[in-house]
N, C-alpha and C positions, 0 to 999 in steps of 0.2 A: 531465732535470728532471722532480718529479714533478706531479702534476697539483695538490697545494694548494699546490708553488711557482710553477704561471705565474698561476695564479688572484692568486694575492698581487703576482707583476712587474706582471699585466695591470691589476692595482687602483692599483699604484703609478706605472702611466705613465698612467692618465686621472687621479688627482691631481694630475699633473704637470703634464696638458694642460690643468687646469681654474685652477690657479693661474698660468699664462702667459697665459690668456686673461681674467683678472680675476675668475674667477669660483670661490665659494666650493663645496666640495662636497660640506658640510656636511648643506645642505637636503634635496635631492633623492634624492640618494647615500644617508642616513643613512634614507629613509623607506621607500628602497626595502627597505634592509637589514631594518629592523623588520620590514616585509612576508616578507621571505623564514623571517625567525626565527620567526614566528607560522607560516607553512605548513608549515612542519618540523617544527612542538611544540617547539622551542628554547625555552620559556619563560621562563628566565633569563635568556639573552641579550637576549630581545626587550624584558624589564623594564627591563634596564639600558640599552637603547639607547633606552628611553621616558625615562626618568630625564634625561637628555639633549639632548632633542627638545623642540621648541616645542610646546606642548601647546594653543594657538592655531590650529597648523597644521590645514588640512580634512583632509590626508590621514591626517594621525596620532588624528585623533579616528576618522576613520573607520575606520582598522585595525585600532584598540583597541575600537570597537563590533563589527566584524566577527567578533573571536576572544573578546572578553574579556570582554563587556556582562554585564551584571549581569540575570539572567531576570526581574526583577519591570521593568521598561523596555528592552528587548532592543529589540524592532519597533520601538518609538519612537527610541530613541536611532538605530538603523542609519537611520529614515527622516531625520531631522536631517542625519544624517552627509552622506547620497547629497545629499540637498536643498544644502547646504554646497558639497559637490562641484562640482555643476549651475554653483551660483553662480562658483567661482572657474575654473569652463572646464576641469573634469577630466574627459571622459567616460570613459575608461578606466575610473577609479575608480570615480566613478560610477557605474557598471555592477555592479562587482564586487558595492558595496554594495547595486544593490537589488536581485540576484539571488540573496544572503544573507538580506535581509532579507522576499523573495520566498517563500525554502523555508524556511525559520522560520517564517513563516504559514500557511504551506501545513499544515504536520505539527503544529500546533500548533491547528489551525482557529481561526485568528485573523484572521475576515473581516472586521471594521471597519481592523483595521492595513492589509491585503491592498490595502484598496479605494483608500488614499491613494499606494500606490505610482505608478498611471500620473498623478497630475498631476506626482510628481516627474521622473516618464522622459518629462513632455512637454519638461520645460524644458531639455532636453540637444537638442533640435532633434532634426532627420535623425538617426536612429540604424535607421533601419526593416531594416539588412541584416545588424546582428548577433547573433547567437543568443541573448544576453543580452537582449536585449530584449525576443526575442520569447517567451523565459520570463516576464518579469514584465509582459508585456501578457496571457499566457495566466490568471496566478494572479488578475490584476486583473479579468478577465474574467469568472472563477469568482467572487470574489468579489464584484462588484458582480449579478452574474445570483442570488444566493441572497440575497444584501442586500437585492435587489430583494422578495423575499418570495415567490419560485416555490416549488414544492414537487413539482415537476415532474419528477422525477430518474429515468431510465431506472435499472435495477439495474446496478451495476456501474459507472456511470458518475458523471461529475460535472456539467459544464452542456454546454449545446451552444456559451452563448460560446466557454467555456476548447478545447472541441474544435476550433473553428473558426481559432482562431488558433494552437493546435497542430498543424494542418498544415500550419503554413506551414516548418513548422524540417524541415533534412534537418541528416546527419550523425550525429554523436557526441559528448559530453561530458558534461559536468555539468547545463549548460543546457537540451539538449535533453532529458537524463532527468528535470530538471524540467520542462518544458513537454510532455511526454510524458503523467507521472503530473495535473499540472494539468487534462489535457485526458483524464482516466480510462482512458488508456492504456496500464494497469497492466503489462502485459506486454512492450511494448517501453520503457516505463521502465524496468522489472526490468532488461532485458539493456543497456538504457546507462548504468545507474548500477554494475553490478557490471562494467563494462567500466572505467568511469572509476575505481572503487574497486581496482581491481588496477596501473592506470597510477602511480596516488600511492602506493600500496603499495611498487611499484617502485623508484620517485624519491624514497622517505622521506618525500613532503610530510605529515609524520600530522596537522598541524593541518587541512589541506584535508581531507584523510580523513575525518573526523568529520561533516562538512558531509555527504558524500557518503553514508556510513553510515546517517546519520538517514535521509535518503530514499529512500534504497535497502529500510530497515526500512517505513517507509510504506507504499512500493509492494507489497510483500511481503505486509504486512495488510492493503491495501485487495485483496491477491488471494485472503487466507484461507489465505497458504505461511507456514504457523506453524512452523516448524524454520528458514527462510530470517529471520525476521524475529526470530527469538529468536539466530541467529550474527550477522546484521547489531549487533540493538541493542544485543547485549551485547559485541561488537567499540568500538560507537559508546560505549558509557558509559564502557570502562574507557579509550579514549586521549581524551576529554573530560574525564577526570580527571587523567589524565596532563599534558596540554598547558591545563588552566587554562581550559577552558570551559565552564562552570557551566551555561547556558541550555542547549544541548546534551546536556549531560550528565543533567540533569534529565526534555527529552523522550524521552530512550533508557527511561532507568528506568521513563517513566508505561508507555511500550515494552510492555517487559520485564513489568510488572506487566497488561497483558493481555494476553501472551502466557497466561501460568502461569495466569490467569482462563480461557481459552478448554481449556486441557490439564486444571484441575483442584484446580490447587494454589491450591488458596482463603488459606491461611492466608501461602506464602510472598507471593502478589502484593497480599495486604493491606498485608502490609510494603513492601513497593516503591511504591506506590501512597503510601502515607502520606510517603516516603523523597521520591517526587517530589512532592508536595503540601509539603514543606519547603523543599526546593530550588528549586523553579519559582514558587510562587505562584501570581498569576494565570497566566502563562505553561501551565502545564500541568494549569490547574482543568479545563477540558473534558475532555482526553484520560484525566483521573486518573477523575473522576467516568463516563467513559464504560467504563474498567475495573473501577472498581465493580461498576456496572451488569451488564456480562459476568456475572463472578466470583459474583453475586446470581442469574443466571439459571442459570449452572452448577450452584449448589448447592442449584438448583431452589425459592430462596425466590421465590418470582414476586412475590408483592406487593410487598415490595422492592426488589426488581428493578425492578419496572414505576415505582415510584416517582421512584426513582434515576433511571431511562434517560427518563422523561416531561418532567424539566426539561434536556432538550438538545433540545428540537423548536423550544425559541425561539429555539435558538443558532442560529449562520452555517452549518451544514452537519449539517439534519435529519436527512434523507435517510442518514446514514452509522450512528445507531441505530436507525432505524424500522423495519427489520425483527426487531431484538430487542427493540424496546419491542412489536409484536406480537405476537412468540410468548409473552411474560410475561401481555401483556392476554389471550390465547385460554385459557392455564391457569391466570390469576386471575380470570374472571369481568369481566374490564372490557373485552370487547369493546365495549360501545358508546360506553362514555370514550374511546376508543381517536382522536386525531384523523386525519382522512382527507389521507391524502398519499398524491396518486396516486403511486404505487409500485407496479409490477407484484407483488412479491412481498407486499407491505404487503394490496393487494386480495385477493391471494389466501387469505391468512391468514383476512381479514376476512369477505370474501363466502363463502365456502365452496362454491367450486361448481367442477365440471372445465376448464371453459374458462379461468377466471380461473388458476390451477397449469398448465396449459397455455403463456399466454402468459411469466408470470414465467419458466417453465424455458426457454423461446426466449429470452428479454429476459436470462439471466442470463450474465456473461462470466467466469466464473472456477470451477473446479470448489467452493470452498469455499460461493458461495451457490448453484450450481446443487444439491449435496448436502446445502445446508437443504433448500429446494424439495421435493425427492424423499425427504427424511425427512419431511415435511409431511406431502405427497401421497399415503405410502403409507398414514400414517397416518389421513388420512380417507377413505381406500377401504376400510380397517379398518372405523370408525365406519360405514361405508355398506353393511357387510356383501358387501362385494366382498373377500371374506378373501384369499384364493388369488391375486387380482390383485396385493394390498399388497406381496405379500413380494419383489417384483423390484426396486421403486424403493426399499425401506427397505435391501434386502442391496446394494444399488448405494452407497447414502448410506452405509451401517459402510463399508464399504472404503475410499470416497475420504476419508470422515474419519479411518483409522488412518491410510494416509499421509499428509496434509496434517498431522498429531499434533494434531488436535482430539479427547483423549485422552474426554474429556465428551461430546460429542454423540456420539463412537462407542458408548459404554457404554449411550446415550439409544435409537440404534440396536437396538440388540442387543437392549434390553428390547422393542424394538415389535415386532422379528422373534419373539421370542419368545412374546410377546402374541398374535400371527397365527397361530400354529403351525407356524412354520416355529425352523431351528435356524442360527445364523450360518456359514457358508461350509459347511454339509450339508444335504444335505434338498434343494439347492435349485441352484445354481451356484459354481464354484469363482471363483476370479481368473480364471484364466484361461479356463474355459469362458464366461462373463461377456462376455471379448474377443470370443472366435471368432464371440460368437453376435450383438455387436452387431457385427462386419466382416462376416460373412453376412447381417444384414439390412440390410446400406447395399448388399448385391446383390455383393459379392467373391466370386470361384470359390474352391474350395480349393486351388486355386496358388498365388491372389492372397494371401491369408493366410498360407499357411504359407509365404511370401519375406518377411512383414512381423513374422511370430513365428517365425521360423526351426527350421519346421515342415515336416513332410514333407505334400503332397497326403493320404496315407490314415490320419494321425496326425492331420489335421484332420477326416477325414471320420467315423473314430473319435470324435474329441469331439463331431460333431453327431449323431451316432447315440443318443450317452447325454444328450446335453443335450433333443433334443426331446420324449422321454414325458416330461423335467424338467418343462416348461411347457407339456403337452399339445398340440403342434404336431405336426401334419406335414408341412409344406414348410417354403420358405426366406419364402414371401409371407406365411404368417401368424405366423411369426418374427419378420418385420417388426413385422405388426402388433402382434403383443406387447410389443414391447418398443419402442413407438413411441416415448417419451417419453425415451428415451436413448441420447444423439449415439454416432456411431462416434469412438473415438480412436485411434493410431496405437500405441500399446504398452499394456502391460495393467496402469501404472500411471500414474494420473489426473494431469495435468501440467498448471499454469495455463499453459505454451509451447504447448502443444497442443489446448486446450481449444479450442470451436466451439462455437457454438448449432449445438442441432436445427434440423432442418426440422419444420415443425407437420404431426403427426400427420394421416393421411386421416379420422380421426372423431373425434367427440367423448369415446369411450370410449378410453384407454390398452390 
């Protein structure tokens, strides 16, 4: 017998059972189905088993909120739905929906929706031990901590509520890659939502998929992995199209449109942007106008730019443009419009002194803004007539920005290395001499190295022979010092999995 013939006896003998026992299996039977049709992208199916369905029903409103809502009432409808749920004694459901209605907030920076989720997950009682939960007490968290009117935002992160109740989750799933990235834990998000996106790959679920995708793209840009977040959101747009989920489909595009903002392509991510400003609405006004903004700093209009990215500091989640509305205000002359959110990289921008670039580069967790930082920094060593010092942390920021594919700021790069009198990957450090030279001054022998670059001992000792008249050293101590400002990594291409803050330099000079 094949497997869709016991599937069909096994369906025929609980019909059986449910009509002996007086019981219809219409209801329940019929809702679950809808559900399964929706996580597969069956879209037909799923239409015609709503066609069908009591449309009174909590569960079917909320199914058809979960896959199908309409982007200009998305958050609201999914929040109804769950609230619905609560009431008729579903927590299963329940769950589903506000941890839906959860990452749709999330990626969509829609902190007033965000903030109404925990009075609905109070009213489902005792739920404190499953991981649904504990995602949409983490996004509630975030959201009520920025609502509150902090501005408080370590680089790289998001509140300290949202972290604090994202350590409460162990495991894997969807959930916990939300409650991960909720609590700015960009990196082990990354790796449970792309764990969870290959599992529904697997299983066909493409409708779940999409959910998964969007966040997955998220995590990706809040790490500045521009190649991961342009496969993710443009995986998410085209089965968001496919399976008939418009709200989704619309966040991938605002996506997608600063992706091509951050690489360059002004003119495609105009289009896109304008694409999700149709489709979305409200829903995707922030995220569109925050590609703008990019796209306007990219093409080096600053005033523009600064204009665009200044009306998101009143939104729910400042902190997430403010340090490209600073670098617009330092090369349009409106540093002191500029408003003050402590932001270690924001300060830096602003006060202009070593210590304050100092801290931001400890404080920052992802190679994408620790490579703003050090294109900053090298640049006002430049300005401070520290020429010869510039060109370390400026040829550090082109490299990590050609692979992350921040095609624009590397170009931005290369002008300041050029600017300095230095020449991009000559004159100065290769890629790989770059590696050897930051594993020798975190103190590695030339054993240790060349087992980590699969290098011989006197093929390393070779590379520090030519690298030290490179930077006028002679030992490995003041190697160190040189290049105090930037961390050691484990391979010789910049990796947000691998990424670490430095340790703070022994002085005040780099």
């Amino acid at each position: 017998m094949s497997t869709i013939e016991r599937e069909r006896e096994r369906r025929r003998r609980r019909r059986k059972v449910l009509r002996r026992v007086g019981r219809s299996p219409a209801g329940g039977e019929r809702t679950d189905e809808i559900e399964r049709a929706f996580a597969h992208g069956w879209t037909e199916r799923a239409a015609a088993l709503l066609d069908h369905a009591d449309p009174e029903d909590a569960r079917v409103r909320a199914i058809r909120a979960r896959f199908a809502a309409r982007p200009h009432d998305a958050i609201a409808e999914l929040t109804r739905a769950a609230a619905g749920l609560a009431a008729a004694r579903e927590p299963g459901a329940a769950l589903d929906t506000l941890v839906t209605a959860a990452g749709l907030s999330l990626i969509t920076w829609d902190g007033p929706a965000a903030s109404a989720l925990p009075a609905v997950l109070a009213a489902l009682g005792d739920v404190a031990g499953d991981p649904r939960a504990t995602a949409v007490r983490a996004v509630g968290a975030g959201a009520r901590t920025v609502g509150a009117g902090t501005r408080t935002v370590g680089a790289g992160t998001r509140t300290v509520g949202a972290r604090a109740v994202a350590g409460e989750a162990e495991g894997s799933g969807p959930e916990l890659g939300l409650t991960a990235l909720a609590g700015g834990d960009v990196v082990r998000a990354g790796d449970l939502l792309t764990a969870e996106a290959a599992a529904l790959r697997r299983g066909g679920r493409l409708g779940l998929l999409v959910h998964v995708l969007a966040l997955r793209a998220e995590a990706a840009v809040a790490a500045g992995d521009w190649p991961a977040a342009a496969s993710a959101a443009t995986e998410c747009r085209v089965l968001a199209e496919r399976t008939g989920q418009p709200a989704w489909r619309a966040r991938a595009t605002a996506t997608i449109a600063l992706v091509e903002a951050v690489r360059g392509e002004t003119e495609s991510s105009g289009r896109h942007a304008a694409e999700a400003e149709i489709l979305g609405g409200p829903l995707t006004a922030t995220a569109v106008r925050y590609a703008r903004g990019v796209a306007l700093l990219s093409a080096e209009r600053y005033a523009e730019a600064y204009t665009t990215l200044s009306s998101l500091m009143d939104g729910p989640r400042p902190v997430d443009a403010a340090g490209h509305l600073a670098e617009a205000a330092l090369r349009c002359g409106k540093r002191d419009a500029m408003p003050r959110i402590r932001d270690p990289y924001v300060c830096a921008l602003l006060d202009g002194d070593e210590d304050s670039f100092v801290r931001a580069r400890q404080a920052a967790r992802s190679p994408w803004l620790a490579a703003r930082i050090d294109l900053e920094y090298g640049s006002w060593l430049r300005r401070q007539r520290r020429v010869s010092e510039s060109r370390l942390p400026v040829e550090s920021a082109r490299h990590t920005f050609e692979v992350l594919g921040a095609t624009t700021w590397a170009r931005r790069a290369g002008r300041e290395l050029r600017a300095s009198g230095g020449v991009p990957a000559a004159g100065l450090l290769s890629a790989q001499e770059l590696q050897i030279a930051r594993f020798a001054a975190d103190g590695l022998s030339n054993r240790e190295i060349g087992q980590r670059m699969f290098l011989s001992p006197r093929t390393v000792g070779s590379h520090l022979y030519r690298i030290f008249p490179k930077l006028a050293v002679t030992s490995r101590a003041q190697l160190a010092g040189r290049i105090g400002l930037h961390p050691g990594v484990e391979t010789g291409v910049p990796s947000v999995r691998r990424f670490a803050a430095p340790a703070k330099p022994g002085s005040s000079r780099a």
